[in-house]
N, C-alpha and C positions, 0 to 999 in steps of 0.2 A: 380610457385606461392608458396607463403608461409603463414601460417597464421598464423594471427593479434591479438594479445589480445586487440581486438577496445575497448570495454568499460569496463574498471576497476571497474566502481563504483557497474554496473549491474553485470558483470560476478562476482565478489565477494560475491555478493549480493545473487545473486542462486548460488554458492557454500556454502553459510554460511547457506541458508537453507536446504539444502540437505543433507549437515553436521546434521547439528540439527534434522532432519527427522530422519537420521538411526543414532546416538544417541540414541533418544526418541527409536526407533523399537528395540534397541538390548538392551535395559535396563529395557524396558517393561513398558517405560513412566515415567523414574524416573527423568528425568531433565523436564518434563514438565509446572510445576510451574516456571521453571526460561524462560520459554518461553510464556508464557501466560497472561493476566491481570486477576488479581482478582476481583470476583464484587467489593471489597472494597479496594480501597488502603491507605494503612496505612505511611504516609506523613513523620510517625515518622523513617520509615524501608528501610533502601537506597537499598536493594533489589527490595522492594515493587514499589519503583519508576521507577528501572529501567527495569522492564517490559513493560512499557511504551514505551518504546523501543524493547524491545527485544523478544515484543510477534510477530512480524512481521515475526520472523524469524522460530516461528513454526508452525506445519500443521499437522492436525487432522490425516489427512490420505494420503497415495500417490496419489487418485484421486486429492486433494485438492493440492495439493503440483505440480504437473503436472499440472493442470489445471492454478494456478499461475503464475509458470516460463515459460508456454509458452508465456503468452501474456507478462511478464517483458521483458525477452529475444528477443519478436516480437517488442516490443514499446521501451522497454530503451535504447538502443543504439541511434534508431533516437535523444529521449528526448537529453541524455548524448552528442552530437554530439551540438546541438544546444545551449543547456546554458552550456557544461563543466560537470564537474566531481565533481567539490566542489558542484558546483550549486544543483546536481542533488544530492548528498549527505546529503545535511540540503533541500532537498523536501521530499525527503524519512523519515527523522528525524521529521519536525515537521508533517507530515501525520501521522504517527505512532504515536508520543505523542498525538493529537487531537483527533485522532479515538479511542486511550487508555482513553482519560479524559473523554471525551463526555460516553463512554462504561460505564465507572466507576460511573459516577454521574448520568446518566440516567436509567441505566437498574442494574438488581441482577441478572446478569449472565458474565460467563468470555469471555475470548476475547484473539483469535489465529489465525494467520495467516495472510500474506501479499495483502487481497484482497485489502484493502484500498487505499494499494501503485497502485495494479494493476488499481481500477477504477481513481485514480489521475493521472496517464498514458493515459490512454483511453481517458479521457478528456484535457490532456494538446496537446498530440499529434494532437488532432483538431486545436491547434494553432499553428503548426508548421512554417506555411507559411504566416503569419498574416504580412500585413502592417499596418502603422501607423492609428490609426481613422479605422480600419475598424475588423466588430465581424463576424468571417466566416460561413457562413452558414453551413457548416460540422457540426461544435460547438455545433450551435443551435439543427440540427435534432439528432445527440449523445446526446447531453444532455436531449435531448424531451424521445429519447427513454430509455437513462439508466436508469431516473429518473421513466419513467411509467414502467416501467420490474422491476424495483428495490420493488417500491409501493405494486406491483400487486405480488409479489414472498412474501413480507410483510404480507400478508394477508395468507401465507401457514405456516402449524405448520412445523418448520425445525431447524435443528442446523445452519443454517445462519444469521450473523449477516448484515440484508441490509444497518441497520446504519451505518455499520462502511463503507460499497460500497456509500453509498450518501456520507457521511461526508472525503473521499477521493477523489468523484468526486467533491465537491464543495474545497477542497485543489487545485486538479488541475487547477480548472476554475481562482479561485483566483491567483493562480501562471501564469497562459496565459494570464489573464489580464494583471499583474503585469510585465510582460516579466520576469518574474523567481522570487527567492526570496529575494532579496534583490537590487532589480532594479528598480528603477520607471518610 
């Protein structure tokens, strides 16, 4: 037996975080701003924007960071296996831009870390097995319950953003409808 580098897009994807993690630990948080969204972004500051991006890829702490890549690592391959590797690439991109916007214009607080991508996982992986005309009961009971745990964790004072876990999970639903992103 020999092993596979099966999914580029994900294995990249949690080495670039874990990268970025011990970065951030050995400098004592000094690239953190270039991992993070700001409450306000500044349209005029091509930095500013590209956080949007590239806050996915930092993580408050190694619980958070572990907590992450296990379930990317558990779900993306399947994901990455069924629509591809570019596919899964611009899912990752606009879940991260939309969980950054929504963060920015809604709330006066920042925004780190790849939960977004992991609840647009969670949620697309319920379509993995979808025929045509038909919406899989998996789906429904995952989304019944990420949506009420999401709510219900909403309602606790905490450094978690549940926004950015719905507005990932409603990414993934709309990409399983869509049978990916650029599919109809």
């Amino acid at each position: 037996m020999k092993i596979k580098f099966n999914s580029p897009v994900i294995l990249y994807f949690a080495l670039i975080c874990t990268a970025v993690f011990f970065l951030n630990a050995f400098t004592a948080g000094a690239f953190i701003p270039l991992f993070s969204v700001a409450p306000q972004i500044n349209f005029g500051n091509l930095l500013s924007i590209l956080t949007l991006i590239t806050h996915v890829f930092g993580h408050a702490s190694l619980e958070h960071l572990l907590g992450n890549m296990t379930f990317i690592l558990l779900l993306g391959p399947i994901i990455e296996e069924k629509y591809g590797s570019a596919e899964v690439l611009v899912m990752i991109l606009i879940t991260a831009i939309v969980t950054g916007l929504v963060n920015a214009f809604l709330f006066n607080t920042g925004l780190m870390g790849a939960s977004g991508v992991v609840f647009m996982l969670i949620l697309l992986v319920s379509f993995t097995n979808v025929r045509g005309g038909e919406i899989p009961i998996t789906f429904i009971l995952v989304a019944l319950l990420f949506i009420g745990k999401e709510l219900l964790s909403g309602l606790e004072a905490n450094n978690i953003s549940e926004t950015a876990h719905i507005i990932g999970g409603v990414c993934g639903s709309i990409f399983g409808f869509r049978g990916g992103t650029v599919r109809m």
